[in-house]
C-alpha positions in Angstrom: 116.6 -177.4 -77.6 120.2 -179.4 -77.0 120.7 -181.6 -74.1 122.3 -179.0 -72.5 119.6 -176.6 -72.6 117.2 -179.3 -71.7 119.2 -180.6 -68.6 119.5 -177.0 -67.2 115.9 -176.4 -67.5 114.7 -179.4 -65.8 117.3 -179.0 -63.3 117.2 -174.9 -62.0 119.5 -175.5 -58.9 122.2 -176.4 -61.5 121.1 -173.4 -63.8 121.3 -171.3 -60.4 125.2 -173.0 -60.0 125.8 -172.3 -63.7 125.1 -168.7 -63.2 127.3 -168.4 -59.8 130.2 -170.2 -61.3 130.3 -167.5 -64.6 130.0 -164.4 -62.0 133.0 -166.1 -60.2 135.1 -166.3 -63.4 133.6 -162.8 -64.5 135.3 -161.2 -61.4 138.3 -162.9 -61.7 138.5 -161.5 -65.5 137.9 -158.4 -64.3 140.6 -158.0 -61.4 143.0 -159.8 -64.1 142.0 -157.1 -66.7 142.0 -154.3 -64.4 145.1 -154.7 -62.0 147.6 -153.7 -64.2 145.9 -150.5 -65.5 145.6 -149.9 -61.8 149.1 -150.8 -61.0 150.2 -148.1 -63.5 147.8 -145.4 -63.0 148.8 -145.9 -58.9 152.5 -147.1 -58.3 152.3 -148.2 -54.7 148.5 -149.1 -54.7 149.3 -152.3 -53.4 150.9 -151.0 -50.1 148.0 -148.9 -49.4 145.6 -152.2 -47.8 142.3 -150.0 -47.8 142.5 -149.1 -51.3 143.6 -151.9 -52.8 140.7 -154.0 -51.3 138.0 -151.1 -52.6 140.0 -151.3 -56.0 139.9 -155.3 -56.2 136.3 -155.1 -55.5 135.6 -152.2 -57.6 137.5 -154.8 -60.6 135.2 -158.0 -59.7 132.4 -155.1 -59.4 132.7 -154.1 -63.3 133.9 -157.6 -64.7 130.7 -159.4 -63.1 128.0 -156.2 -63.7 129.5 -156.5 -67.6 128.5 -159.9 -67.6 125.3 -159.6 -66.0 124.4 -157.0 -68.0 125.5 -159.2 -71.3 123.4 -161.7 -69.8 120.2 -159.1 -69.2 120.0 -158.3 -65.7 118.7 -155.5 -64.9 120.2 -152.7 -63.1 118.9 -153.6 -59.5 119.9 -157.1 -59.8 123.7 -155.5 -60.6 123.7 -153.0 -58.3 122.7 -156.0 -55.1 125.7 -157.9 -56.9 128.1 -155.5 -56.8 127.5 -154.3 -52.9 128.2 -158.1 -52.6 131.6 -157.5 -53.7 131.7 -154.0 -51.2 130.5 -155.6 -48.0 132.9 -158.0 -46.7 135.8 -155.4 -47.1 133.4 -152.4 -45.6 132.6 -155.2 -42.6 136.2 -156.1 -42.3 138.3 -153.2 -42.3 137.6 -151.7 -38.9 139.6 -154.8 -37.9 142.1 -154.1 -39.7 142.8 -150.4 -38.7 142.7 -150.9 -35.3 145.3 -153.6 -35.6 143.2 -156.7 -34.8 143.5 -157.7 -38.5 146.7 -158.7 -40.7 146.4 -157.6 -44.3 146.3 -161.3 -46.0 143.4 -162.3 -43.3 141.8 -159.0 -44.5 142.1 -160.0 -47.6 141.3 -164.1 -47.5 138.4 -163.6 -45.3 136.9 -160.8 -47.5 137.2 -163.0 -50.8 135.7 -166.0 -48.8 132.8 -164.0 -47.6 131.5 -162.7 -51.0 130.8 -166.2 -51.6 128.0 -166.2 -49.4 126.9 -162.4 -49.7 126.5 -163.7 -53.3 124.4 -166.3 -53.2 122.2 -164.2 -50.5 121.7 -161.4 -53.4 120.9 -164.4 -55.9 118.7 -166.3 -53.6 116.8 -162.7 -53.0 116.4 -163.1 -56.8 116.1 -166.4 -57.2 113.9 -166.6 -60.2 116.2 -163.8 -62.4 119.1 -166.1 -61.3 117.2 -169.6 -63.0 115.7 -171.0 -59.8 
C-alpha cells in the first residue's frame, strides 16, 4: 500500500471528499462531452430554459453514473445520484414558469443545490462512498 492509499484509509472523511470531488469533475466531463451533440441534434435547445436544464442534468446524470459505475457502484447508489442531479431543477422550475424566476438564477441556484442533494445521497450511503 502507497502513502496515498494509506492516508485515505486512515482518513475516510477525506476518502468521502475524494469521491465527491471526482463525481463533480465526472459531471462536468459529461455536460462538456454532451453539449455539443445536443447543440446539433437540437439547434435552439438553449432558448428553450426547461429543456436545456433537464438536458444539462441528463449530461452530469450519464458522465457521473459512468464513473460510478467504473468505480463499482451499484445501480441504486446511481440511480439516488442521478435524481440528485433531477431535483433542484424539478424543485425550481415552477418558479420559473410563473415568472418569479430569471433563467440564470434558475440555472445558478439549481447547480448550487446539487451540491447538497449530493452529499445527502452519499451520506445515505456513507459506507459505499468510503466513510
Amino acid at each position: 500500500m502507497n502513502h496515498e492509499e494509506a492516508t485515505v484509509r486512515r482518513y475516510p472523511a477525506l476518502r468521502f471528499a475524494q469521491h465527491a470531488l471526482e463525481m463533480v469533475i465526472a459531471m462536468v466531463v459529461g455536460m462538456v462531452v454532451l453539449e455539443p451533440i445536443w447543440s446539433f441534434a437540437w439547434p435552439g435547445l438553449s432558448e428553450n430554459v426547461t429543456a436545456h436544464v433537464l438536458v444539462m442534468a441528463t449530461n452530469m446524470s450519464i458522465g457521473m453514473a459512468a464513473w460510478m459505475r467504473i468505480r463499482g457502484h451499484g445501480f441504486a447508489a446511481i440511480a439516488e445520484m442521478s435524481a440528485a442531479m433531477y431535483l433542484p431543477f424539478l424543485v425550481l422550475l415552477p418558479f420559473h414558469w410563473v415568472g418569479a424566476m430569471p433563467a440564470m438564477a434558475l440555472m445558478t441556484a439549481g447547480h448550487v443545490l446539487m451540491v447538497p442533494a449530493m452529499l445527502v445521497a452519499m451520506l445515505r450511503r456513507r459506507r459505499e462512498y468510503g466513510w
